[in-house]
NULOLUM-868183 format. One record per residue (C-alpha): y negated, z negated, x; residue in one letter. Coordinates in pm, 1 decimal, padded with zeros to 6 digits. Layout:
<sites>
<site><py>Y</py><pz>Z</pz><px>X</px><residu>A</residu></site>
...
</sites>
This chain:
<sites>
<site><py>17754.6</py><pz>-12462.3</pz><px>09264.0</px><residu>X</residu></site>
<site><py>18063.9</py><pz>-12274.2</pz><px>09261.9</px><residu>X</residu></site>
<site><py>18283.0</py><pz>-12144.3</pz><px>08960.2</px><residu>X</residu></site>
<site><py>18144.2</py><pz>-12021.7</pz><px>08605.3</px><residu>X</residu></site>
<site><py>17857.3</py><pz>-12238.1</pz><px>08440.6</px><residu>X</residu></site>
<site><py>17891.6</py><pz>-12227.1</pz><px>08062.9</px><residu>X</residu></site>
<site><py>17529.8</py><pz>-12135.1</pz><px>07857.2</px><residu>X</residu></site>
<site><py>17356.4</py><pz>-12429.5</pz><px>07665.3</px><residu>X</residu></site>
<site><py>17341.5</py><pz>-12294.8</pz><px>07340.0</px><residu>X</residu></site>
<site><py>17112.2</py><pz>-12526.3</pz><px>07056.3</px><residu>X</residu></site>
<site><py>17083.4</py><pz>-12438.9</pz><px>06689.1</px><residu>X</residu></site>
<site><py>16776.0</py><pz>-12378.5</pz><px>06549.7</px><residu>X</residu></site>
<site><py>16817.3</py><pz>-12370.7</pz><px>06185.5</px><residu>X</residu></site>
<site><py>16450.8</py><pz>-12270.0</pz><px>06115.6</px><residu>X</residu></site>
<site><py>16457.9</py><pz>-11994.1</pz><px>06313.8</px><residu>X</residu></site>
<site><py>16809.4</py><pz>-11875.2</pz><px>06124.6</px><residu>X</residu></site>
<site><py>16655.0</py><pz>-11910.0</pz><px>05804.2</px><residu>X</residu></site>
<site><py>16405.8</py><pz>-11696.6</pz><px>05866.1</px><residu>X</residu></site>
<site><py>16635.3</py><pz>-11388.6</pz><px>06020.8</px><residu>X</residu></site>
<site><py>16663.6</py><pz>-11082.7</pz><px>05824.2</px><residu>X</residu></site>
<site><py>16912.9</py><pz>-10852.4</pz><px>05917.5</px><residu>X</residu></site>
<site><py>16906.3</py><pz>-10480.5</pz><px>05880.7</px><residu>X</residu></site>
<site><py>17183.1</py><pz>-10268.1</pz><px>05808.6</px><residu>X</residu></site>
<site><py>17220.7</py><pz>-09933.9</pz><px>05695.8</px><residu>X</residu></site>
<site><py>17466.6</py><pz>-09622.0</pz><px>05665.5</px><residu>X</residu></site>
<site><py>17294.2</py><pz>-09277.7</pz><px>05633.7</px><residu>X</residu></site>
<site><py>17544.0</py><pz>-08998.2</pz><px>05554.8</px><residu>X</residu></site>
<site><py>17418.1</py><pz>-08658.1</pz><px>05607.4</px><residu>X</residu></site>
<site><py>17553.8</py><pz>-08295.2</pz><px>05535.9</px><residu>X</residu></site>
<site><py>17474.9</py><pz>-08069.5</pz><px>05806.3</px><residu>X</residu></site>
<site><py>17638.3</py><pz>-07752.1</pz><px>05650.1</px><residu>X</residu></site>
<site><py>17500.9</py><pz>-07477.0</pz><px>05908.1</px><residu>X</residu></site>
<site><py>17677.8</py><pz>-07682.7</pz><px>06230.1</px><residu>X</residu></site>
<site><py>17985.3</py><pz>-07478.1</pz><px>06294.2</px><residu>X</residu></site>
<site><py>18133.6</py><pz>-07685.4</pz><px>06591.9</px><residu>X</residu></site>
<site><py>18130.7</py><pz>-08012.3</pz><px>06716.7</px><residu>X</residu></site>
<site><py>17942.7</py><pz>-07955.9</pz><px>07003.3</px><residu>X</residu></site>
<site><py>17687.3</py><pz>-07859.9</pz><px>06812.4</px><residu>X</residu></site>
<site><py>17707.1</py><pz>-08177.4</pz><px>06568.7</px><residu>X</residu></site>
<site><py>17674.8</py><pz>-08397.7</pz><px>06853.2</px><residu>X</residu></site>
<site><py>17348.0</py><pz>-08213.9</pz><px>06963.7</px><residu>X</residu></site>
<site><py>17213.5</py><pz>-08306.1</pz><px>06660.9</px><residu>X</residu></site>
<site><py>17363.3</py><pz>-08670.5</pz><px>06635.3</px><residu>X</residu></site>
<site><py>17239.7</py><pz>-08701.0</pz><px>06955.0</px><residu>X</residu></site>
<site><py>16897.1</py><pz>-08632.6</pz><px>06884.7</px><residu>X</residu></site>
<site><py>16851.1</py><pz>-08803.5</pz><px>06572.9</px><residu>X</residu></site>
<site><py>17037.3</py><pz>-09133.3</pz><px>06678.1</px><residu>X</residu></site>
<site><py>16786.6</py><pz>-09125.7</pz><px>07001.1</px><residu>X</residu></site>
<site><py>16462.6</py><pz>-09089.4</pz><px>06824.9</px><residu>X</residu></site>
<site><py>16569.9</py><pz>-09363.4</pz><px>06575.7</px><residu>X</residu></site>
<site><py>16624.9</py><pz>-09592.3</pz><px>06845.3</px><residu>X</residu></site>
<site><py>16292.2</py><pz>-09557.0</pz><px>07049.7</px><residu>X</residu></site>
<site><py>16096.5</py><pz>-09518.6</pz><px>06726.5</px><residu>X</residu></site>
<site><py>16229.1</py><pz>-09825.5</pz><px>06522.3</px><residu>X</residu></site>
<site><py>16402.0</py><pz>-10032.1</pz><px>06772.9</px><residu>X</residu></site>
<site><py>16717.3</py><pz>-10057.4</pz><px>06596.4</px><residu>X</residu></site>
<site><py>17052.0</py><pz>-09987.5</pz><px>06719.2</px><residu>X</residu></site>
<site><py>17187.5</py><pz>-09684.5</pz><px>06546.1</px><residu>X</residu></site>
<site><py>17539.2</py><pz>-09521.8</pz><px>06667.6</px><residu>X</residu></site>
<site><py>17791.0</py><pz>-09238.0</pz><px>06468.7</px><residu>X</residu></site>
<site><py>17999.0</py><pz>-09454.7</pz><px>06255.6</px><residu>X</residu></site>
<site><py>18224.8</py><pz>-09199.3</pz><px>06095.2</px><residu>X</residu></site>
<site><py>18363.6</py><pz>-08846.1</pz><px>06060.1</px><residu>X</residu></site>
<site><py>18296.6</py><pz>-08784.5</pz><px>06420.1</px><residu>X</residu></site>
<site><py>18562.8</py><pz>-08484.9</pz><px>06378.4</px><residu>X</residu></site>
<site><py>18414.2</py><pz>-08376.8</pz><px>06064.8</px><residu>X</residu></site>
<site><py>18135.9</py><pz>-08105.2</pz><px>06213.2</px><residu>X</residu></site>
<site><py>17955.4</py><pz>-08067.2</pz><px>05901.7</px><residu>X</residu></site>
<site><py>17896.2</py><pz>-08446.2</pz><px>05804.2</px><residu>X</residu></site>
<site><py>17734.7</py><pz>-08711.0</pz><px>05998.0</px><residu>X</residu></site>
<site><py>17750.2</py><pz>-09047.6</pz><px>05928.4</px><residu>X</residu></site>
<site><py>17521.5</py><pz>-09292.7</pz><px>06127.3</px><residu>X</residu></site>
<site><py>17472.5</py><pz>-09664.3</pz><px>06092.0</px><residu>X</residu></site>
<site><py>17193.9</py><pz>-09852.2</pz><px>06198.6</px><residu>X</residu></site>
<site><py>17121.3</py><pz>-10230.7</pz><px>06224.2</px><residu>X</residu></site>
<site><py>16841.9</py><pz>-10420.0</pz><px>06330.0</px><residu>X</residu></site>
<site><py>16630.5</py><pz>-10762.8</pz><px>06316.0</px><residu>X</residu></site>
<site><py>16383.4</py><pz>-10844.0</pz><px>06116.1</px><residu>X</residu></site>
<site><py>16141.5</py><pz>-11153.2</pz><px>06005.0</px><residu>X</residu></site>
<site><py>16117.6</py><pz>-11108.3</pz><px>05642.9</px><residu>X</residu></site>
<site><py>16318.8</py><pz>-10926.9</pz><px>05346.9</px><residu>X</residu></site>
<site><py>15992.0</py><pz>-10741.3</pz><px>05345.0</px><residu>X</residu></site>
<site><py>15949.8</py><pz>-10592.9</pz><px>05674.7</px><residu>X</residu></site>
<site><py>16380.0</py><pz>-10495.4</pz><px>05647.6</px><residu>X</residu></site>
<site><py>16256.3</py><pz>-10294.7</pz><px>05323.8</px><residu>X</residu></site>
<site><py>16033.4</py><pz>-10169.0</pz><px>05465.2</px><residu>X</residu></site>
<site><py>16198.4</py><pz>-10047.6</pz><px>05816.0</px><residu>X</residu></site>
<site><py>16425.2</py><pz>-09904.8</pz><px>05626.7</px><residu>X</residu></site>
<site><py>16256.0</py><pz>-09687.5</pz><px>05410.5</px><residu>X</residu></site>
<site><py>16082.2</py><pz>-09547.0</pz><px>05698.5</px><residu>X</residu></site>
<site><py>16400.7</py><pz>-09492.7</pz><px>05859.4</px><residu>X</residu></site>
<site><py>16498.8</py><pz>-09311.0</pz><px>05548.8</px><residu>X</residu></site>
<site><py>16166.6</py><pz>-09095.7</pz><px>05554.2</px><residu>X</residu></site>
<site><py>16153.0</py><pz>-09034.7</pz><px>05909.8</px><residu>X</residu></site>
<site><py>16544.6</py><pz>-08897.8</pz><px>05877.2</px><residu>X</residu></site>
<site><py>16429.7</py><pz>-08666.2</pz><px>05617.3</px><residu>X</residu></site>
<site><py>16178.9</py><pz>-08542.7</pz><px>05796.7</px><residu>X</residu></site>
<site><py>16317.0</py><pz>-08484.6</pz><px>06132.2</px><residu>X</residu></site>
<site><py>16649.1</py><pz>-08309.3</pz><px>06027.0</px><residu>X</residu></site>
<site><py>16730.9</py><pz>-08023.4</pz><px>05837.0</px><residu>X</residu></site>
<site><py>17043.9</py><pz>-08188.3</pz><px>05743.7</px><residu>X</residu></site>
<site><py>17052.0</py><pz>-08315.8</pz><px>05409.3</px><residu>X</residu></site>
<site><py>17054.9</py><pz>-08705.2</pz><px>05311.4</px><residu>X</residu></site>
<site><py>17430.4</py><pz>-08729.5</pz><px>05048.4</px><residu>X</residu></site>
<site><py>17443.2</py><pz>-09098.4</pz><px>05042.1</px><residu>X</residu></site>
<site><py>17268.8</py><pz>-09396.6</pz><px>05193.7</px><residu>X</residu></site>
<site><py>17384.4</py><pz>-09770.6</pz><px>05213.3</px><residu>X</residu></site>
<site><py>17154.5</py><pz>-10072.8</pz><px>05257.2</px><residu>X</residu></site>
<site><py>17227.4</py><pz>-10451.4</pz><px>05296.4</px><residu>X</residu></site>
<site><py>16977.8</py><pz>-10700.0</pz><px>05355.8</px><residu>X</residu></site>
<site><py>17129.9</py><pz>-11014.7</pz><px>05501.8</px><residu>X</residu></site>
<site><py>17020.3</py><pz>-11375.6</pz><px>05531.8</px><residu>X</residu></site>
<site><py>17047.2</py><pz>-11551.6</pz><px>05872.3</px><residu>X</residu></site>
<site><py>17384.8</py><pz>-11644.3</pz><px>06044.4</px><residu>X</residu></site>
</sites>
């Protein structure tokens, strides 16, 4: 067959109403990082072991030229309201516990299926 085939996509309205997704902005004051090289070495660790420990995809969403503040989202799928409330306070946790920098402000949304 030559040329593009399109994808069969079907709608599966069970499965929709049961998707939870996970989103998430974690801002962070890292007030001994004097350069931005040094910000990204710590962006770049944090954002790394988020993804491989939670499976979530988590990138620098803001003040990338701000050396001192780091602001990273992170977004994810879950089954159930519960298990997003709960991924994300063991995001929260493991942040706090894996970075010196300081948590300043966190935002959370839970929400329903497409």
């Amino acid at each position: 067959m030559t040329g593009k085939q399109k994808a069969n996509y079907t709608y599966n309205e069970k499965m929709v109403k049961h998707m939870k997704i996970l989103l998430m902005k974690i801002t962070l004051r890292a007030s001994w990082v004097h350069s931005l090289k040094e910000k990204r070495m710590v962006v770049k660790s944090i954002v790394q072991k988020l993804k491989n420990k939670f499976n979530v995809s988590v990138a620098e969403v803001d003040e990338q030229d701000v050396h001192q503040m780091i602001v990273i989202g992170a977004a994810g799928i879950c089954g159930t309201s519960a298990q997003v409330d709960s991924t994300m306070e063991n995001i929260i946790t493991f942040v706090e516990n894996n970075t010196d920098a300081e948590i300043i402000d966190i935002q959370k949304e839970d929400v329903e299926g497409i």
